[in-house]
N, C-alpha and C positions, 0 to 999 in steps of 0.2 A: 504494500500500500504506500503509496507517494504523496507524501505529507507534502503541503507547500504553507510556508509561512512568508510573511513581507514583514520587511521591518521598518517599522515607522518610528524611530526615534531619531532618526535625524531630521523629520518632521518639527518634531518637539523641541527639539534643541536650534534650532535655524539652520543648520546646514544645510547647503546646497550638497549635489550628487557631483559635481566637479570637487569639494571641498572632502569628499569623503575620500576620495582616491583608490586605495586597494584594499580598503578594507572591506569586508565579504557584506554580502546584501542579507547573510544570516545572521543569526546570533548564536555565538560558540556553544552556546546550551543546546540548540538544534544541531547542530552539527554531530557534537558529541551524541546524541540521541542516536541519531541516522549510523554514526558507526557501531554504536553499540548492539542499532538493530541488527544491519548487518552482518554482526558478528552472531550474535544468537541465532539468527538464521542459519548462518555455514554450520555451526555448531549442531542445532536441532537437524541440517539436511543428514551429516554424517551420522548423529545417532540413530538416524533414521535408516539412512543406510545401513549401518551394524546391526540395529536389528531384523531387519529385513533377510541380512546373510544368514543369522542365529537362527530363524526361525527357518529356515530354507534345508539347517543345519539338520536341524531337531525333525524335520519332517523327513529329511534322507535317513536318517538313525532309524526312525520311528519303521521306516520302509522295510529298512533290509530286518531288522527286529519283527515284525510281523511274517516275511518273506522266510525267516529262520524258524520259528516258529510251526508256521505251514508245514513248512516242508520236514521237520520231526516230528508232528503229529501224523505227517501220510505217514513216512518210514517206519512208525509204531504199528500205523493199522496193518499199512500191507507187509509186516513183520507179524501180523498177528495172523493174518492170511493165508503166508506161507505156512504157520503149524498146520491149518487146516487142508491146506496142499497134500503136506507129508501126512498127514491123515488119512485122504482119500487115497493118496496112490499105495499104501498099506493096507484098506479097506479093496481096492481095485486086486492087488494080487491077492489076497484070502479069498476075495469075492471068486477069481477062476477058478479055484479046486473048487468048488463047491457050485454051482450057476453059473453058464455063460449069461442068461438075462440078467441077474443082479451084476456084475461084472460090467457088462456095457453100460447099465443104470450110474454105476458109480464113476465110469471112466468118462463116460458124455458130461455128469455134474465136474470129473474133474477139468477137462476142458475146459469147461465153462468158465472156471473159476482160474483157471491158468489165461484164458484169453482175456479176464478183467484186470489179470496184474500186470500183463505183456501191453495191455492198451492203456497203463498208468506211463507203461517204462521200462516196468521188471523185465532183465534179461537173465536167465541161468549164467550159472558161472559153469565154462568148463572145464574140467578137473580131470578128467580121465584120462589116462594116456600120457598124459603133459606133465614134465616134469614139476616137482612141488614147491608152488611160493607162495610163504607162509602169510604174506599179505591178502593174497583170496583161499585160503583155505586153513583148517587145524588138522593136523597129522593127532590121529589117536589112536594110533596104532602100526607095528612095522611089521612087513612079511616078507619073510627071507626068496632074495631075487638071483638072478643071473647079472654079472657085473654092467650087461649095458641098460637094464631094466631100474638101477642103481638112481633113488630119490627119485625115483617118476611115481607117480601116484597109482596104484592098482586096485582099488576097492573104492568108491563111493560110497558112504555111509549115508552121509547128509548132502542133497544139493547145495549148493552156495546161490545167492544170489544178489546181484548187483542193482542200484537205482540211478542210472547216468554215470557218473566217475564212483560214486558211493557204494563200497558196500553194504550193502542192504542187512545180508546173514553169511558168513563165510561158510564155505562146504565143510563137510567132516569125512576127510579120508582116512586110508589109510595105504602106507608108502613103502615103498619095497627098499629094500636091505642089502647089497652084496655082502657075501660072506667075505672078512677077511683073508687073505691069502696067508 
């Protein structure tokens, strides 16, 4: 806002405007005002600015904090999924010796339930065959091998299973041994 003031005491006092010469057509109290506003203003722009950044701050936090969040609440459930996985395909072999109908019943439900984790993300981890690292898999067990079958994996116990880079559930193998020479 642009104040304008006139000053009239040179009115008052007889001077003419030739007779004032350089001295300013304000009075140094308005001046000083005008800069002082000015100054509060830069003042009030930049805290304005800083909060502006804090709050832009606290909303990115806030983001990936909900975003972490999520995404250990899915990796709980479809962690809790997978028991139910390893459940049916347990239920699925019992179910052959005894009914191929119940057998298909259970292995059609296990699909089903396999193609809701595969359409999250879940990929199996594979383990078999491939030599063993202990980063996607737990060794719980060693079975005596021939020297080039040595720390490769031969037994699946437990699928492993991953969520993008994440392991999800590591596999539970078990890894073959060469005999000492």
């Amino acid at each position: 806002m642009k104040v304008s003031v006139v000053d009239r005491r040179h009115h008052a006092s007889g001077e003419t405007e030739a007779q004032q010469g350089d001295r300013s057509p304000y009075p140094s109290v308005v001046q000083e005002m005008e800069e002082r506003t000015k100054a509060a203003e830069a003042l009030a722009r930049e805290a304005i600015a800083r909060a502006e950044a804090e709050i832009d701050a606290v909303r990115q936090r806030l983001s990936r904090d909900v975003e972490r969040r999520v995404d250990e609440g899915r990796a709980r459930l479809l962690g809790a999924i997978l028991e139910v996985v390893d459940n049916l395909e347990r239920a699925a072999a019992t179910a052959r010796a005894e009914s191929a109908t119940i057998a298909d019943g259970v292995e059609l439900i296990l699909r089903q339930v396999l193609g809701i984790v595969s359409a999250e993300g879940v990929e199996p981890i594979e383990t078999l065959g491939h030599e063993f690292d202990p980063k996607l898999a737990e060794a719980i067990g060693v079975e005596p091998v021939e020297p080039e079958r040595h720390n490769v994996v031969v037994t699946e116990v437990r699928r492993g299973y991953r969520l993008g880079d994440a392991i999800l559930r590591p596999a539970r193998v078990i890894i073959g041994r060469a005999e000492s020479p």
